[in-house]
FILUMPA-746465 format. One record per atom (N, C-alpha, C): chain; x, y, z; residue in three letters; atom name; residue number from 1. Coordinates in Angstrom, 1 decimal, always signed. Example, Ala and Ser with C-alpha at 12.3 -4.5 7.8 and 13.67 -1.06 7.14 Angstrom:
2
<chain A&x +13.2&y -5.7&z +7.8&res ala&atom N&n 1>
<chain A&x +12.3&y -4.5&z +7.8&res ala&atom CA&n 1>
<chain A&x +13.2&y -3.3&z +7.8&res ala&atom C&n 1>
<chain A&x +12.8&y -2.2&z +7.1&res ser&atom N&n 2>
<chain A&x +13.7&y -1.1&z +7.1&res ser&atom CA&n 2>
<chain A&x +12.9&y +0.0&z +7.9&res ser&atom C&n 2>
END
This chain:
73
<chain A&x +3.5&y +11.5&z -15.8&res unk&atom N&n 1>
<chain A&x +3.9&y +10.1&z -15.8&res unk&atom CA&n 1>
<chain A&x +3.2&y +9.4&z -14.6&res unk&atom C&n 1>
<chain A&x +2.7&y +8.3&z -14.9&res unk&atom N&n 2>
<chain A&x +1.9&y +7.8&z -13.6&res unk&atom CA&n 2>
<chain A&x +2.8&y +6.2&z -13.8&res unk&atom C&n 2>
<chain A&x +2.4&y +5.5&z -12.6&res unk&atom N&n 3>
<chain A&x +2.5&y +4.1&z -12.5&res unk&atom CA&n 3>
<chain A&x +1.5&y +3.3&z -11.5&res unk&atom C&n 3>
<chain A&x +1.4&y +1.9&z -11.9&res unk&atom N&n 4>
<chain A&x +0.5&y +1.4&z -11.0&res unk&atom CA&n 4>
<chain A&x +0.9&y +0.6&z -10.2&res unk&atom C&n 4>
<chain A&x +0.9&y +0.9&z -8.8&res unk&atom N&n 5>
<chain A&x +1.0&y +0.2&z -7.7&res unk&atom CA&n 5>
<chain A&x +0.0&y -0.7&z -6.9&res unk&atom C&n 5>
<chain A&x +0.0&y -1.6&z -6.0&res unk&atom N&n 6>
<chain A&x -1.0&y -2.0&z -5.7&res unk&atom CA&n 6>
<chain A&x -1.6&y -1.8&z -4.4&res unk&atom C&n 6>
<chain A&x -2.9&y -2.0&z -4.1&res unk&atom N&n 7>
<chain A&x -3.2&y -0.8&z -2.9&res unk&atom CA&n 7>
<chain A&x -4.0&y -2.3&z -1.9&res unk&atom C&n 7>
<chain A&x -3.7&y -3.3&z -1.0&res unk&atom N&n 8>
<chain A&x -4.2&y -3.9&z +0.0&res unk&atom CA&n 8>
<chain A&x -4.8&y -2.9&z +1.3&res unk&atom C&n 8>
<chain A&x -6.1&y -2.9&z +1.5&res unk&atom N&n 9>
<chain A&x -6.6&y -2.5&z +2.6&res unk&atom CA&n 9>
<chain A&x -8.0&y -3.2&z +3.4&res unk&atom C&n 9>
<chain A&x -7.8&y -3.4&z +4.2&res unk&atom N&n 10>
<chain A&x -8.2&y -4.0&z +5.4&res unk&atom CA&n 10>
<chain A&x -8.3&y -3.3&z +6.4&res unk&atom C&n 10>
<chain A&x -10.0&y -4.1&z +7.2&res unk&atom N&n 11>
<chain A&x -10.4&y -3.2&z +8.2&res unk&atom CA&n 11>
<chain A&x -9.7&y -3.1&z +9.3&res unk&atom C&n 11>
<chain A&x -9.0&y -2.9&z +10.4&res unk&atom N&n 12>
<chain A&x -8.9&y -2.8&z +11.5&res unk&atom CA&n 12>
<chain A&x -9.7&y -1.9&z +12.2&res unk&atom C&n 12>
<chain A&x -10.5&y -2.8&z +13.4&res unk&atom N&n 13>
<chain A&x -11.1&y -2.0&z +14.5&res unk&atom CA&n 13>
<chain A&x -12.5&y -1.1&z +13.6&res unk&atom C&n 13>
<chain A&x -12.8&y +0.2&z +14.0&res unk&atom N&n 14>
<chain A&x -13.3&y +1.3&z +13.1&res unk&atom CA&n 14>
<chain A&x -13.1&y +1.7&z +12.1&res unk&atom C&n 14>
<chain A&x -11.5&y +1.6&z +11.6&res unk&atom N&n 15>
<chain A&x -10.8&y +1.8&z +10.4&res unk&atom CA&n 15>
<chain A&x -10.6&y +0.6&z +9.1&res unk&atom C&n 15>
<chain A&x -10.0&y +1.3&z +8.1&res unk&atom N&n 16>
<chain A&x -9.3&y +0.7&z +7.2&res unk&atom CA&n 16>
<chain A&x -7.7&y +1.5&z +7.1&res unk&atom C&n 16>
<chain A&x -7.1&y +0.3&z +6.7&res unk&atom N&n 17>
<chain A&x -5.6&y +0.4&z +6.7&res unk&atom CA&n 17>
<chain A&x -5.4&y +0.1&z +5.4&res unk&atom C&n 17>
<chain A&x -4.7&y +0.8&z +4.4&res unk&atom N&n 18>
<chain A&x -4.2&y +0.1&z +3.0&res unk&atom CA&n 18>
<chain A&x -2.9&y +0.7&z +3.1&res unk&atom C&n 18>
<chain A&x -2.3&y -0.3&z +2.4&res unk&atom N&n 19>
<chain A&x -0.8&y -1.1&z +2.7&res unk&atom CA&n 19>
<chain A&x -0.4&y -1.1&z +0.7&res unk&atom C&n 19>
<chain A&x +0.8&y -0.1&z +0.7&res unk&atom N&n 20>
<chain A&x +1.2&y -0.1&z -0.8&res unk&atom CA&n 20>
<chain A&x +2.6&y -1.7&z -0.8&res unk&atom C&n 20>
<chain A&x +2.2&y -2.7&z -1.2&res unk&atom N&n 21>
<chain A&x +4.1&y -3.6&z -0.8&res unk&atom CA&n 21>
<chain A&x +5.1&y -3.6&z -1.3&res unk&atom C&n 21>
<chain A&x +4.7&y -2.8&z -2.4&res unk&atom N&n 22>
<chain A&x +5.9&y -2.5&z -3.5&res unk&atom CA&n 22>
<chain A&x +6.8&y -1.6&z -2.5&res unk&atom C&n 22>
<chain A&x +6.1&y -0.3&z -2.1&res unk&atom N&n 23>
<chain A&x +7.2&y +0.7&z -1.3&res unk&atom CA&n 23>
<chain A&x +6.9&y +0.8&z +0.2&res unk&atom C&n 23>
<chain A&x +5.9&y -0.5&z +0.9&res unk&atom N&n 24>
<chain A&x +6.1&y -0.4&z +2.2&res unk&atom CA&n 24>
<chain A&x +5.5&y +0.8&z +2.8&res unk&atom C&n 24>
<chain A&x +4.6&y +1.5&z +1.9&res unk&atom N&n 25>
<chain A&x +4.0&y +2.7&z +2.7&res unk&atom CA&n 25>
<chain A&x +2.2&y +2.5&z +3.3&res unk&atom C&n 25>
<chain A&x +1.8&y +2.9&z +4.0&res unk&atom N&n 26>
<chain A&x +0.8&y +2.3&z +4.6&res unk&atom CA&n 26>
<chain A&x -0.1&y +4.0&z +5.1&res unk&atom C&n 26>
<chain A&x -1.5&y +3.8&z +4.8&res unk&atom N&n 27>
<chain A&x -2.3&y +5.2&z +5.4&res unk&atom CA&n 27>
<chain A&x -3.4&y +3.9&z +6.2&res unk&atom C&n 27>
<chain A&x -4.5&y +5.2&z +6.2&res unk&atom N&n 28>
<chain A&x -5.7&y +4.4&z +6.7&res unk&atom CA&n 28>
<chain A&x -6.9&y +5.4&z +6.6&res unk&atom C&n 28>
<chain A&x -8.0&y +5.2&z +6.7&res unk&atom N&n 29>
<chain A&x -9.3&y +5.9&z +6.4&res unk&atom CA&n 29>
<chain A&x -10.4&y +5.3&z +7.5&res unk&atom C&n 29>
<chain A&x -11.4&y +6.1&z +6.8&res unk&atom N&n 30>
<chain A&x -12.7&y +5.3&z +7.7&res unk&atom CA&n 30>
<chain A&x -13.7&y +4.7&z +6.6&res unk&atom C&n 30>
<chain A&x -12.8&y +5.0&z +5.7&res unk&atom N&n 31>
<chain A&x -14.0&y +3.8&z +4.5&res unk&atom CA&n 31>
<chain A&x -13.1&y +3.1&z +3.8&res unk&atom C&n 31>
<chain A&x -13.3&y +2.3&z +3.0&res unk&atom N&n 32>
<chain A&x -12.4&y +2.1&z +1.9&res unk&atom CA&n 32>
<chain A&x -11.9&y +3.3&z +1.1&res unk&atom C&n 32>
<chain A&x -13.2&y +4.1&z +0.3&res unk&atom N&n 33>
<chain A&x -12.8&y +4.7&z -0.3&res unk&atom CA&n 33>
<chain A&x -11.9&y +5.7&z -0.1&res unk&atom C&n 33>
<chain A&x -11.9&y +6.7&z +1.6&res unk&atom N&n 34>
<chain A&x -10.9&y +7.4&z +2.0&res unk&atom CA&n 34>
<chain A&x -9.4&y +6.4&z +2.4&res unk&atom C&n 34>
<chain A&x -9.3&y +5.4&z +2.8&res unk&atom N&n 35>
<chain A&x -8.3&y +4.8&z +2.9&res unk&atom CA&n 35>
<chain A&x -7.3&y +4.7&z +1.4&res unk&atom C&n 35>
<chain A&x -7.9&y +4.9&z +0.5&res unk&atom N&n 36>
<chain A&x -7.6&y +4.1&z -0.7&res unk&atom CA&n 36>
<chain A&x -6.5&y +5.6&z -1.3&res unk&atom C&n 36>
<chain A&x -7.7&y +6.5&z -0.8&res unk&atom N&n 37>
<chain A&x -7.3&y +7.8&z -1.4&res unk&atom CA&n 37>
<chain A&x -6.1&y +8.7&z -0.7&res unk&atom C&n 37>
<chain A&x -6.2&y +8.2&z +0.7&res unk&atom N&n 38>
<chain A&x -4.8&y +8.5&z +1.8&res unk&atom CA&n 38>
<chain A&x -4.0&y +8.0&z +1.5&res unk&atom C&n 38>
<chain A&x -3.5&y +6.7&z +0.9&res unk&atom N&n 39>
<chain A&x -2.5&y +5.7&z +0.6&res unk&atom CA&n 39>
<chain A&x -2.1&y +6.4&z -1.0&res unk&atom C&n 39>
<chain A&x -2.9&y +6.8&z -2.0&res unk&atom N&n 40>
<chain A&x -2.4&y +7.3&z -3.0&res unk&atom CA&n 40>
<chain A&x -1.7&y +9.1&z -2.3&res unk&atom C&n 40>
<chain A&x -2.3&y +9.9&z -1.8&res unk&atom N&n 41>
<chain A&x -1.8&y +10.9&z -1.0&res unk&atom CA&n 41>
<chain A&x -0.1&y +10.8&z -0.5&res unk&atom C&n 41>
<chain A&x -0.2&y +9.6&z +0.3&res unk&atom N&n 42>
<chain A&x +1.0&y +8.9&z +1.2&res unk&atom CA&n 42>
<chain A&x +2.2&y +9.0&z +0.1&res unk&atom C&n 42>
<chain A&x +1.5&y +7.8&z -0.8&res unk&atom N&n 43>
<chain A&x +2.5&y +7.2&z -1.7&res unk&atom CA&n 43>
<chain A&x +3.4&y +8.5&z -3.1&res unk&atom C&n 43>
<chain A&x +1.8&y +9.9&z -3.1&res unk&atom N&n 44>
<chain A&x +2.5&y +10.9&z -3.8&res unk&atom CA&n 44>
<chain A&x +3.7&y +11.6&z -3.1&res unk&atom C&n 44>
<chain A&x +3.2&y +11.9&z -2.2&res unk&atom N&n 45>
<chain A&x +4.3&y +12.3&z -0.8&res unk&atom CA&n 45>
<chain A&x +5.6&y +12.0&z -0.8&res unk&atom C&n 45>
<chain A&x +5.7&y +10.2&z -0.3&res unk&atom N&n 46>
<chain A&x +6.9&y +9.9&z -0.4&res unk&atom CA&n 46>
<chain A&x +7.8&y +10.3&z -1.9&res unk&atom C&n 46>
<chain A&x +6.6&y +9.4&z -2.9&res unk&atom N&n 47>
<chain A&x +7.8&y +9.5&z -4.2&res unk&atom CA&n 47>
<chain A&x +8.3&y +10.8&z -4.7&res unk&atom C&n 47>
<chain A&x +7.8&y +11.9&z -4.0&res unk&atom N&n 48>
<chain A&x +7.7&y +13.5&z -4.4&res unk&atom CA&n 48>
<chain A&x +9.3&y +13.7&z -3.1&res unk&atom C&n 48>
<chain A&x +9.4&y +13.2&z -2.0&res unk&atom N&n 49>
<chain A&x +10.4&y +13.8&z -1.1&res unk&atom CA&n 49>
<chain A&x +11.6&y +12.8&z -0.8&res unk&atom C&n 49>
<chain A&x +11.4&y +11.8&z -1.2&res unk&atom N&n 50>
<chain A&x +12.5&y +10.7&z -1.1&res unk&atom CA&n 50>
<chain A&x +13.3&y +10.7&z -2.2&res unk&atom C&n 50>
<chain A&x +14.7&y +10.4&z -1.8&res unk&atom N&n 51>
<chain A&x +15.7&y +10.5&z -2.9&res unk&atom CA&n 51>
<chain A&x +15.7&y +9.3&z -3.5&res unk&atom C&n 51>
<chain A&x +16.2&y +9.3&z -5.0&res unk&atom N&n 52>
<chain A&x +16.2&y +8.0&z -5.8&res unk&atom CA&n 52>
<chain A&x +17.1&y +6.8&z -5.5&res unk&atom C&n 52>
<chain A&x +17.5&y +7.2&z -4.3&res unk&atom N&n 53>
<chain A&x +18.3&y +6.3&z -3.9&res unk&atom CA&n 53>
<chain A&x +17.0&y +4.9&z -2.9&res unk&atom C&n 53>
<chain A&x +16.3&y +5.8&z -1.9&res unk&atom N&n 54>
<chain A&x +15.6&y +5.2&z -1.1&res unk&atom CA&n 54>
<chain A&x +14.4&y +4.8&z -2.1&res unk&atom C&n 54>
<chain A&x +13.7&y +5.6&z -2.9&res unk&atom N&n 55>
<chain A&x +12.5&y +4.8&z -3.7&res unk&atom CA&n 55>
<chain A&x +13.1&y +3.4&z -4.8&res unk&atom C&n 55>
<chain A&x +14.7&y +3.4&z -4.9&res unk&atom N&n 56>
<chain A&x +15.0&y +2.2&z -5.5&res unk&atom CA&n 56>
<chain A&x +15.4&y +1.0&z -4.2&res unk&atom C&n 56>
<chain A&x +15.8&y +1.6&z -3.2&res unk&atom N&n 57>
<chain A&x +16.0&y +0.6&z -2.2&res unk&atom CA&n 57>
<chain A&x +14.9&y -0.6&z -1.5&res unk&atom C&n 57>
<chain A&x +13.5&y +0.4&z -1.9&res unk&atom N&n 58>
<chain A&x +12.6&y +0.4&z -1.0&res unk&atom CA&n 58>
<chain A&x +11.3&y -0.3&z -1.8&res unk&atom C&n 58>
<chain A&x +11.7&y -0.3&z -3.5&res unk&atom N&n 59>
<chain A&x +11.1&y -0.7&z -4.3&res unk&atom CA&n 59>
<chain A&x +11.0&y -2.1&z -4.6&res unk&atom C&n 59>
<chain A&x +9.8&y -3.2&z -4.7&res unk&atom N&n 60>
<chain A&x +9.8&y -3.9&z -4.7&res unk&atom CA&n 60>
<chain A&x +9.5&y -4.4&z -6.0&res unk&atom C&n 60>
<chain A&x +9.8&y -5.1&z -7.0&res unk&atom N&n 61>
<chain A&x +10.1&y -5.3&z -8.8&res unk&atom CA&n 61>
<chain A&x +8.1&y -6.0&z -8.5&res unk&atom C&n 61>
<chain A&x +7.9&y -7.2&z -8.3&res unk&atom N&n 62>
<chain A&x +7.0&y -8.0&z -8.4&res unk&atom CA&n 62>
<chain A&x +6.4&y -8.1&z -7.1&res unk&atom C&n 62>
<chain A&x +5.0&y -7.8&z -7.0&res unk&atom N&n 63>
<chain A&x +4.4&y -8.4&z -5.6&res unk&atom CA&n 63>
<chain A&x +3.0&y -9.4&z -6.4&res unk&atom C&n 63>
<chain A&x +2.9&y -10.5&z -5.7&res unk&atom N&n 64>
<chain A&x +1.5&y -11.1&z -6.0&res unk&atom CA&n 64>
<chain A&x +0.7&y -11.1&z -4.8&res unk&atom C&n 64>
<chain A&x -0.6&y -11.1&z -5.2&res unk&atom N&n 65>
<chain A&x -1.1&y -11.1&z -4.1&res unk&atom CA&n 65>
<chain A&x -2.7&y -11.9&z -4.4&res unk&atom C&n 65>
<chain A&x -2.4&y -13.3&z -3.8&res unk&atom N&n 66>
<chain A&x -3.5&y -14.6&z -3.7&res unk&atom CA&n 66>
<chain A&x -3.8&y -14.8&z -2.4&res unk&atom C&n 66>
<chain A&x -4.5&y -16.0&z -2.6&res unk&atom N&n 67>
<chain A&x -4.9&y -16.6&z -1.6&res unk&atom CA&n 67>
<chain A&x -4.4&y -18.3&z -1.4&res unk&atom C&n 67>
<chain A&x -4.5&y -18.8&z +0.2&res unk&atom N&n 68>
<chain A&x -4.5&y -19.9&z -0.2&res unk&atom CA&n 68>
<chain A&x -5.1&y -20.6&z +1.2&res unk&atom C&n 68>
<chain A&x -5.4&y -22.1&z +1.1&res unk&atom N&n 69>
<chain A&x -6.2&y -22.7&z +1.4&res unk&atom CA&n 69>
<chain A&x -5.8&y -23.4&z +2.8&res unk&atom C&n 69>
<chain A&x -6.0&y -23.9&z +4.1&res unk&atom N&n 70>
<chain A&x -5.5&y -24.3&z +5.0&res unk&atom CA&n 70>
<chain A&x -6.1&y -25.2&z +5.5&res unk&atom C&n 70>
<chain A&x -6.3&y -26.0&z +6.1&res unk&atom N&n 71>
<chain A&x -6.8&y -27.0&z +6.9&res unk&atom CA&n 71>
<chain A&x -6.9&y -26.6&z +8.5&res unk&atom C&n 71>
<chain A&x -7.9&y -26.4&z +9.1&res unk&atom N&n 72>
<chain A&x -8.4&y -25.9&z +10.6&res unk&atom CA&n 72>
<chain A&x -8.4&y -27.1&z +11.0&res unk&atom C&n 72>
<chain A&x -7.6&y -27.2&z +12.4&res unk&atom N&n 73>
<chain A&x -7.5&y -28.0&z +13.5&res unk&atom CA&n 73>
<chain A&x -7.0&y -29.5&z +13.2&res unk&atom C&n 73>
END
């Protein structure tokens, strides 16, 4: 059974950081594509050792994720 979650990642510094927001779990790499693939690692991990009590607590139904537009100074 698989599901799809969404995977934000962003450089920091040398690295990349990807951030799952549905379950709050977070890795990081030195490319995208190892960041992307630590965060699926992460995310097997937790849902594999956490009880169903914490992956419902922790689970988030709907995340969107846009953009939006601001006015500088």
């Amino acid at each position: 059974m698989t599901r799809q979650l969404t995977a934000i990642i962003k450089r920091e510094d040398n690295a990349f950081v990807a951030l799952c927001p549905e379950l709050d779990v977070a890795s990081q790499g030195d490319t995208v594509e190892s960041a992307r693939e630590n965060l699926r690692e992460a995310l097997e991990l937790f849902l594999e050792c956490a009880s169903a009590d914490e992956i419902q607590q922790r689970l988030h139904g709907e995340v969107f994720v846009t953009q939006v537009e601001v006015n500088l100074g």
